[in-house]
DSSP file (Angstrom, degrees, kcal/mol; ACC not computed):
  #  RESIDUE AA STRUCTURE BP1 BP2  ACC     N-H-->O    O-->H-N    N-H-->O    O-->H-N    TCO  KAPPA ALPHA  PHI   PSI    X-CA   Y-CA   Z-CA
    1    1 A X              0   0    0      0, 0.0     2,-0.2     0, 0.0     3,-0.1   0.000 360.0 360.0 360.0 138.4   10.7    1.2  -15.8
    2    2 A X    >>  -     0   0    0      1,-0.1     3,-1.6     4,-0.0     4,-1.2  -0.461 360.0-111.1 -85.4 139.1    9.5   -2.1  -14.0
    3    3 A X  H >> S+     0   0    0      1,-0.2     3,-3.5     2,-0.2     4,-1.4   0.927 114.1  52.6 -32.4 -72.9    5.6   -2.1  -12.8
    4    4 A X  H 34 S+     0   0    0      1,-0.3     4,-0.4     2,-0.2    -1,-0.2   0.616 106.2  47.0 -67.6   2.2    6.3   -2.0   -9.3
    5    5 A X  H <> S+     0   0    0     -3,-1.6     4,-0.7     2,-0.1    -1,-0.3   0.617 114.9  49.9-107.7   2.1    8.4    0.9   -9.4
    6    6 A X  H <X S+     0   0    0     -3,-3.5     4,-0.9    -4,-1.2     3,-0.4   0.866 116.8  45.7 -82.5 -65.1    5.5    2.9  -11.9
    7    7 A X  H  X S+     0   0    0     -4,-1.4     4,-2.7    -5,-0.3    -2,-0.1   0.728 111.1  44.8 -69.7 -19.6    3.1    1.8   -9.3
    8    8 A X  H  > S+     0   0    0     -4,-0.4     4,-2.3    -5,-0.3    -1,-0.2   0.900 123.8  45.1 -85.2 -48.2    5.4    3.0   -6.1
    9    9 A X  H  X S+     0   0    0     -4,-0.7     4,-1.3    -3,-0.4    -2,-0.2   0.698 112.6  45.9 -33.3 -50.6    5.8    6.4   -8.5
   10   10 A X  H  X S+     0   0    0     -4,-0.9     4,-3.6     1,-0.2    -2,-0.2   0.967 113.8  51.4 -90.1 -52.6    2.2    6.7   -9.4
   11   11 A X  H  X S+     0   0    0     -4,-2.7     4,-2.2     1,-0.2     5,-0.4   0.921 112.1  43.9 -39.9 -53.7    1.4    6.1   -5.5
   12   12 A X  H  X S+     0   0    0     -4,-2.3     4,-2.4     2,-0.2    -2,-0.2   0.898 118.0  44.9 -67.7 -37.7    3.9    9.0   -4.1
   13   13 A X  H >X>S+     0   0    0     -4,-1.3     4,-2.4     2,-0.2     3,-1.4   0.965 117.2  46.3 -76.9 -77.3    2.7   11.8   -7.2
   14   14 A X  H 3X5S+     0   0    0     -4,-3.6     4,-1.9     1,-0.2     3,-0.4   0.738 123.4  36.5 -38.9 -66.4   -1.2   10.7   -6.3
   15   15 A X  H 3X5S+     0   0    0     -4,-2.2     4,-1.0     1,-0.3    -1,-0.2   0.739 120.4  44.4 -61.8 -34.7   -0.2   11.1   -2.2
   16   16 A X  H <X5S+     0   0    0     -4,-2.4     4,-1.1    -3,-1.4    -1,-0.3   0.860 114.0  51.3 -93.1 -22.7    2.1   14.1   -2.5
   17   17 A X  H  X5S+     0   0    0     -4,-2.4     4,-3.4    -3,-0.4    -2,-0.2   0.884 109.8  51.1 -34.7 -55.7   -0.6   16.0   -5.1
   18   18 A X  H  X<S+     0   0    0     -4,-1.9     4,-0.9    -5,-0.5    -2,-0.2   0.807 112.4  46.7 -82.3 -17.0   -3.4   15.3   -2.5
   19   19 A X  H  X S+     0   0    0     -4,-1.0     4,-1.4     3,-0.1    -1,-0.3   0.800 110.4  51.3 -72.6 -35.3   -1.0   17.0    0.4
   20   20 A X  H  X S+     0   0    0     -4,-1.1     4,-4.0     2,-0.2     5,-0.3   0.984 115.7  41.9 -69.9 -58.5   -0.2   19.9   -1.7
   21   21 A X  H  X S+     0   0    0     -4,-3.4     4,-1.2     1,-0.2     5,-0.4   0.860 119.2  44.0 -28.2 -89.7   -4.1   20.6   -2.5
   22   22 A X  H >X S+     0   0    0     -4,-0.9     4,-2.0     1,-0.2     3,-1.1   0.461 113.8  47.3  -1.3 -69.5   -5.0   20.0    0.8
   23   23 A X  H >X S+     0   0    0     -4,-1.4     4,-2.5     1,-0.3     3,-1.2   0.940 112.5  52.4 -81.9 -81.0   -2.1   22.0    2.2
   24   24 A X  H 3X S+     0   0    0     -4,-4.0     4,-0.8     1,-0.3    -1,-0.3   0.669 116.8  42.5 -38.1 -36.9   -3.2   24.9   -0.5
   25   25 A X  H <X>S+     0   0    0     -4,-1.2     4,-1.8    -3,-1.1     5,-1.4   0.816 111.3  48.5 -86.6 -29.8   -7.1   24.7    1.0
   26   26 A X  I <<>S+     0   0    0     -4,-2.0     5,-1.2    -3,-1.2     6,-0.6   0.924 113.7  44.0 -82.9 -42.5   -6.7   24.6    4.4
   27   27 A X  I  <5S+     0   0    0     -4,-2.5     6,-3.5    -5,-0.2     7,-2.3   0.905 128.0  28.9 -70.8 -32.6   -4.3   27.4    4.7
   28   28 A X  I  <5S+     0   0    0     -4,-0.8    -1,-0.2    -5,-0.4    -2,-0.2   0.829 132.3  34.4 -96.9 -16.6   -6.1   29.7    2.5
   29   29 A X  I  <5S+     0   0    0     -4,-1.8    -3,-0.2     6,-0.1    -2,-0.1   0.810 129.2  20.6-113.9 -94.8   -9.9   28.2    3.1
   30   30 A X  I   <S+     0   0    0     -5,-1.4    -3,-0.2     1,-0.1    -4,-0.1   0.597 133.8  36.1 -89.9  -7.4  -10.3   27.1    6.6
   31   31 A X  S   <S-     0   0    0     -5,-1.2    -4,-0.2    -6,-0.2    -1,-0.1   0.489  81.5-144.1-114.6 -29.9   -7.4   29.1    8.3
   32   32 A X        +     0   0    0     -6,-0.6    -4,-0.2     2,-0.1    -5,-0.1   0.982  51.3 145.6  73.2  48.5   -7.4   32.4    6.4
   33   33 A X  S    S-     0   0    0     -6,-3.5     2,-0.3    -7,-0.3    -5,-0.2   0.773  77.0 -13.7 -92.5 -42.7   -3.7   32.0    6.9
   34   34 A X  S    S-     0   0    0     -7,-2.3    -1,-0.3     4,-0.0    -2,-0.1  -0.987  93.1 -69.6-154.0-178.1   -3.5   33.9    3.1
   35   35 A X    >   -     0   0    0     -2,-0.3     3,-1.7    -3,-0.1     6,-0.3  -0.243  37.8-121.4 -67.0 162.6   -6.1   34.7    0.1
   36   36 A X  T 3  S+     0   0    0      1,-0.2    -1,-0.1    -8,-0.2    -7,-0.1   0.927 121.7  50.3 -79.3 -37.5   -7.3   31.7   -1.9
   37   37 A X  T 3  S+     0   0    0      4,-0.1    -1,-0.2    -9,-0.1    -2,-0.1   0.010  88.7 125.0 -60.4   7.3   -5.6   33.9   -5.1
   38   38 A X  S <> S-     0   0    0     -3,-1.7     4,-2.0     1,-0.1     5,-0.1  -0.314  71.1-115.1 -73.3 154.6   -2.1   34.2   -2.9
   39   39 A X  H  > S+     0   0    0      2,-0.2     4,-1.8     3,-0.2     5,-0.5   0.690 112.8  43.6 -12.1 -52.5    1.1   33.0   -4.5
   40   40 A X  H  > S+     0   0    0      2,-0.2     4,-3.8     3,-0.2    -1,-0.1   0.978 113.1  48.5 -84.9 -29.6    1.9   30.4   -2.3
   41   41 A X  H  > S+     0   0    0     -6,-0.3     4,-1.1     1,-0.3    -2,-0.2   0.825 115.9  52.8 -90.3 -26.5   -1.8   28.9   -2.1
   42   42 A X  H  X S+     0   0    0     -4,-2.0     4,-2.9     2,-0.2    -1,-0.3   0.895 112.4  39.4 -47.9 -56.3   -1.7   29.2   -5.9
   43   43 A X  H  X S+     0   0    0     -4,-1.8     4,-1.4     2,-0.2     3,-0.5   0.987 106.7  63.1 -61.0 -49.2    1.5   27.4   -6.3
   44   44 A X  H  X S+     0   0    0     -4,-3.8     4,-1.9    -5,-0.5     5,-0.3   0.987 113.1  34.7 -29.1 -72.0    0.7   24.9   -3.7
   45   45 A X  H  X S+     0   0    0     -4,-1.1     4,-2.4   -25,-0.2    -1,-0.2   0.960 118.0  49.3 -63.4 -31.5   -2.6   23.4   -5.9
   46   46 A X  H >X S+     0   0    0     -4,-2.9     4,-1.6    -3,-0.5     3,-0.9   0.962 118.3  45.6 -85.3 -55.8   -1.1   24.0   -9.7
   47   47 A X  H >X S+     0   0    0     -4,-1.4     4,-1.3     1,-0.2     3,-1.3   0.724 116.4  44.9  -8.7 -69.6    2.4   21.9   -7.9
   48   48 A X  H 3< S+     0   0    0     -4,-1.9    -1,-0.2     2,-0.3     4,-0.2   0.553 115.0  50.5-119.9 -40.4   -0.2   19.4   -6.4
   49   49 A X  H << S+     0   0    0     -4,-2.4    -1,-0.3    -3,-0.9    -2,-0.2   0.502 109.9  50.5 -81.9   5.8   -2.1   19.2  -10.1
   50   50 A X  H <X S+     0   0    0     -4,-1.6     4,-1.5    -3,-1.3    -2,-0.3   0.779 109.6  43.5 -84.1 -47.9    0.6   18.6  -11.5
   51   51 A X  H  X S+     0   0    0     -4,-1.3     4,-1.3    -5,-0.4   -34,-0.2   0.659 116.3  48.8 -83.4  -8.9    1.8   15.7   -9.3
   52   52 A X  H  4 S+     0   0    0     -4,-0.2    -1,-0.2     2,-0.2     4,-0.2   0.828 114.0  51.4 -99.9 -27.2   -1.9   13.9   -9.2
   53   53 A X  H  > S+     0   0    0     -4,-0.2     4,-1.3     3,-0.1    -2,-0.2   0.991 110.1  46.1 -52.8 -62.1   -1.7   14.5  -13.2
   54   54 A X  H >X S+     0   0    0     -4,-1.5     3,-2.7     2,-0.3     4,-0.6   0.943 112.9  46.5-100.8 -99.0    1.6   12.8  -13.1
   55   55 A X  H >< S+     0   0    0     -4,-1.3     3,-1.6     1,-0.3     2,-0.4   0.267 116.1  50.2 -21.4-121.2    0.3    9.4  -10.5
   56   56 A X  H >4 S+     0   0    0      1,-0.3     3,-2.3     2,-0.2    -2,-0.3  -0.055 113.3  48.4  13.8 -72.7   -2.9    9.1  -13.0
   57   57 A X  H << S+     0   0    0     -3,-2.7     2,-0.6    -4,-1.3    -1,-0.3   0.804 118.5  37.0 -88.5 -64.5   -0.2    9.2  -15.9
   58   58 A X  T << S+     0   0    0     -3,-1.6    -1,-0.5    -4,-0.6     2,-0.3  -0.105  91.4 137.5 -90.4  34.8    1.7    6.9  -14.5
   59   59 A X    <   -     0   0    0     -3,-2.3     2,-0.6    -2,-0.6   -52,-0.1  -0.742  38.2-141.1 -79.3 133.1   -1.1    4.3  -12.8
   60   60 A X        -     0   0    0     -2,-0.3     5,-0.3   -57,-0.1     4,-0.2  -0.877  11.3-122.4  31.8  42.8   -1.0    0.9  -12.9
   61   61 A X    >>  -     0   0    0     -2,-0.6     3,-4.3     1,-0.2     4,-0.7   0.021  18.6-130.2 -52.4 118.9   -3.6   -1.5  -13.3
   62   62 A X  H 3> S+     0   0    0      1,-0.3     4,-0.5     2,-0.2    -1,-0.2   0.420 104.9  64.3 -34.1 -15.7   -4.2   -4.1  -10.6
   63   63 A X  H 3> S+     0   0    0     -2,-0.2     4,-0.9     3,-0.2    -1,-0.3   0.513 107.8  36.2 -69.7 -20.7   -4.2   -6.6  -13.1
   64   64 A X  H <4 S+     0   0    0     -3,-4.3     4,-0.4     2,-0.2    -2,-0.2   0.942 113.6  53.1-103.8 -39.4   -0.7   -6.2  -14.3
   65   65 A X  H  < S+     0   0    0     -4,-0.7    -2,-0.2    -5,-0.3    -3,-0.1   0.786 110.0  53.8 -79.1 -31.1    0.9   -5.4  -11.1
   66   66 A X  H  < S+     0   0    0     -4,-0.5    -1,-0.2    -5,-0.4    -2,-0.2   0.966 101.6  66.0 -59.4 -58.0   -0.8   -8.7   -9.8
   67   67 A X  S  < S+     0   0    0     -4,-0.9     2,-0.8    -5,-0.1    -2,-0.2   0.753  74.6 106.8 -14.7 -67.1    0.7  -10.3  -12.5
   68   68 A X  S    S-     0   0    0     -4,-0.4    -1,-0.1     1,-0.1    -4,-0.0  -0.523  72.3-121.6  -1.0  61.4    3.9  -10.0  -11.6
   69   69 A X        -     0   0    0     -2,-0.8     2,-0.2     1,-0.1    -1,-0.1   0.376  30.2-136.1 -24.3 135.7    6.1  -12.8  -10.4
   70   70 A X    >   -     0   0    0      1,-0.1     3,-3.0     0, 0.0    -1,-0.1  -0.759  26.2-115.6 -88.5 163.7    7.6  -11.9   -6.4
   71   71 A X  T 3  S+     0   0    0      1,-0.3     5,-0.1    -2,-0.2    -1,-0.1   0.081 112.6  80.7 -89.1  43.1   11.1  -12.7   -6.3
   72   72 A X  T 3  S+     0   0    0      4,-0.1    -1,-0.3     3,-0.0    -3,-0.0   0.579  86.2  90.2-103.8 -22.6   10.4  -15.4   -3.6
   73   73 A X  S <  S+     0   0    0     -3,-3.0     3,-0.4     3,-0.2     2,-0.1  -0.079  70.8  33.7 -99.7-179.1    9.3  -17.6   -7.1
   74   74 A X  S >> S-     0   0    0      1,-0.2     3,-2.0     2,-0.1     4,-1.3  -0.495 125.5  -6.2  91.2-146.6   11.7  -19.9   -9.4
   75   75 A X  H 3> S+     0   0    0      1,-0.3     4,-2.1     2,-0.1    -1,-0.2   0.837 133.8  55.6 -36.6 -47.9   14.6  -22.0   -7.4
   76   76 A X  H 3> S+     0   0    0     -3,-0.4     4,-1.4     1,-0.2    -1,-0.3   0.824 106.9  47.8 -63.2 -23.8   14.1  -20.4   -4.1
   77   77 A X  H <> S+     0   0    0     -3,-2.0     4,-1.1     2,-0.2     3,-0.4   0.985 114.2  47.0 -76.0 -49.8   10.1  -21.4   -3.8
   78   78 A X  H  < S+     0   0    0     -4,-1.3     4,-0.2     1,-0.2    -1,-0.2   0.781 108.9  54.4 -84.5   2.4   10.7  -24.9   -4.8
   79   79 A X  H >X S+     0   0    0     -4,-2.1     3,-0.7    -5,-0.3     4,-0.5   0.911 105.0  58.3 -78.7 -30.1   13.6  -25.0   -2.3
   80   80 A X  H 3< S+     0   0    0     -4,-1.4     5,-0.4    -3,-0.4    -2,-0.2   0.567  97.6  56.9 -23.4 -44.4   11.1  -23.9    0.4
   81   81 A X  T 3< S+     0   0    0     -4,-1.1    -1,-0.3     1,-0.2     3,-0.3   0.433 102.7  56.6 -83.3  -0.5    8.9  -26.6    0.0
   82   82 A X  T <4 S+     0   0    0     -3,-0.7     2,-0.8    -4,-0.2    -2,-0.2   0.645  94.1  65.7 -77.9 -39.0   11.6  -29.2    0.7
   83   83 A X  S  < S-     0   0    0     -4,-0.5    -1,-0.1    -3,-0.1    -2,-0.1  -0.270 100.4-120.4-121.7  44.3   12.6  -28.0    3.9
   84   84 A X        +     0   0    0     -2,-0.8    -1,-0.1    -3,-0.3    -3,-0.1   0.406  61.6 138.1  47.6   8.8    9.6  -28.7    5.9
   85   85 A X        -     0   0    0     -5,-0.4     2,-0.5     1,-0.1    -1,-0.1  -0.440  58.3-117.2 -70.7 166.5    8.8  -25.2    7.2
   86   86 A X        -     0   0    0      4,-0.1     2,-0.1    -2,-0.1    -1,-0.1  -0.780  32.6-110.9-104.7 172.0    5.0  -24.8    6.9
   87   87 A X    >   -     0   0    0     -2,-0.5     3,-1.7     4,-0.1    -1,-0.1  -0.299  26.9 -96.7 -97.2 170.9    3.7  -22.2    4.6
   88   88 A X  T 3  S+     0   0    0      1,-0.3    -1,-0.1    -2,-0.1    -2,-0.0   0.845 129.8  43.9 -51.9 -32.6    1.8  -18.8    5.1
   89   89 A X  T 3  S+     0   0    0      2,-0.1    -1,-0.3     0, 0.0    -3,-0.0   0.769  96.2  95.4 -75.7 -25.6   -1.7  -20.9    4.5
   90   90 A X  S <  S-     0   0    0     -3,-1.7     2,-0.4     1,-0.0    -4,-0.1  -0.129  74.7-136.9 -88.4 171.9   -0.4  -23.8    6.8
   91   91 A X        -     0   0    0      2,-0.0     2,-0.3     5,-0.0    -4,-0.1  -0.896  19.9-158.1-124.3 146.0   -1.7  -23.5   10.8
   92   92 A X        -     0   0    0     -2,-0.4     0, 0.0    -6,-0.1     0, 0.0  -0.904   9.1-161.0-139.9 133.2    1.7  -24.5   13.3
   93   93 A X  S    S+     0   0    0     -2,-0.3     3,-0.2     2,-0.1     5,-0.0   0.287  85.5  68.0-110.2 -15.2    0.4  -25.5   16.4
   94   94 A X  S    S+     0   0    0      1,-0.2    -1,-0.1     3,-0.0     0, 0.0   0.967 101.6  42.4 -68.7 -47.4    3.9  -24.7   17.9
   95   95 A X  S    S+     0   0    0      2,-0.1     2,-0.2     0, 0.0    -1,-0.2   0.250  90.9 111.1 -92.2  27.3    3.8  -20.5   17.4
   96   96 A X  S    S-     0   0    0     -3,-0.2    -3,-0.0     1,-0.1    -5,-0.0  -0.730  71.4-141.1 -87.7 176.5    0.0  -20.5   18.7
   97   97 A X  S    S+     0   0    0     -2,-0.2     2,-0.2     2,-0.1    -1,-0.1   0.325  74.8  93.6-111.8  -3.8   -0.2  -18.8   22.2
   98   98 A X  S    S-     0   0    0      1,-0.1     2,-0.1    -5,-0.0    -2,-0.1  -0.603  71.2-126.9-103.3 164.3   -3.1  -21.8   23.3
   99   99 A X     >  -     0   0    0     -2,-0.2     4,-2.6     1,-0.1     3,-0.1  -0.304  35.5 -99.5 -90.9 178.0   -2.5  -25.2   25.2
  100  100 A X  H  > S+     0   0    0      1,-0.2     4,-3.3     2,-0.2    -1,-0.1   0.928 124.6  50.6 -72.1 -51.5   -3.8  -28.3   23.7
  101  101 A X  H  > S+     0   0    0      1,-0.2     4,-1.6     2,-0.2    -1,-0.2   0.660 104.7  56.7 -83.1   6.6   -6.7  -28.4   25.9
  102  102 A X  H  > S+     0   0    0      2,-0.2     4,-3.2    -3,-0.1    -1,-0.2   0.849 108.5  52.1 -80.8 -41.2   -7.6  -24.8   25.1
  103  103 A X  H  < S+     0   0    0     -4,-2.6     4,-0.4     2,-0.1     5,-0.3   0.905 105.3  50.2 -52.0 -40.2   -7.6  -26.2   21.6
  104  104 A X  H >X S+     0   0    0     -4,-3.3     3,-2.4     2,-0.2     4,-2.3   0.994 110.4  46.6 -63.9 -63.5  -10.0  -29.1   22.2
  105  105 A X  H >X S+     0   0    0     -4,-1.6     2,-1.5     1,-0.3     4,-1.3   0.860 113.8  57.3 -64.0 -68.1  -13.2  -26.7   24.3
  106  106 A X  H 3< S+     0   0    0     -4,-3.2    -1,-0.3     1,-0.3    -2,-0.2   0.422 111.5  38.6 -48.3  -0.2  -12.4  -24.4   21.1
  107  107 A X  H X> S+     0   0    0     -3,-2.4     3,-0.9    -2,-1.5     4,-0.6   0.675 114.8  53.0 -94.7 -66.8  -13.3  -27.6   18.8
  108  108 A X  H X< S+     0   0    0     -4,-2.3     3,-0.6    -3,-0.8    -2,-0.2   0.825 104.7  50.9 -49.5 -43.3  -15.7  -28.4   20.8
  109  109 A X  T 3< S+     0   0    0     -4,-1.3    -1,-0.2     1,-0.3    -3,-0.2   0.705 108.9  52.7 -73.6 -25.0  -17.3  -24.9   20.7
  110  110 A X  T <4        0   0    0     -3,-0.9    -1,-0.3    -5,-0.3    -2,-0.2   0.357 360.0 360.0-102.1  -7.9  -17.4  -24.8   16.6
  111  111 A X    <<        0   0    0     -3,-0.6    -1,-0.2    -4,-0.6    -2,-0.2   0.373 360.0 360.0-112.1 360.0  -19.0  -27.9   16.9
């Protein structure tokens, strides 16, 4: 199993756990909809500790999942820098929404 599909995993158990609780408190809890000892409101939370055991089990530490190459890297990155696009960091004066002279009193203002 790859990191990013243990972290995607660990996320959906951790998110669908904290819906089942939830689900299980509010309905028996804050709606009186059935007893906190019912059948369903019971299954709902051991379901729900089951699936937030489960995320936990399966977590991720940010360090490894940072790690982790994207598949943007190897030939395709260094073909990207060839071809004159500018990059996520770099500022294109073409896609901004301001005129040139909007830019300058904003120059002017930082100054």
């Amino acid at each position: 199993m790859s990191i990013r599909l243990a972290a995607m995993a660990s996320t959906l158990f951790l998110v669908t756990g904290a819906l089942l609780v939830g689900d299980a408190l509010h309905g028996s809890v804050v709606t009186a909809q059935y007893s906190v000892t019912s059948p369903a409101a019971v299954l709902r939370a051991v379901v729900g500790v089951v699936c937030i055991a489960l995320g936990y089990r399966l977590k991720t530490p940010p360090s490894e999942y940072a790690a982790v190459p994207s598949a943007k890297s190897g030939s395709s990155s260094s073909e990207s820098e060839d071809d004159g696009a500018p990059g996520p960091t770099e500022f294109d004066p073409e896609m901004s929404p301001l005129s040139d002279e909007e830019f300058e009193r904003l120059d002017a203002d930082d100054e």
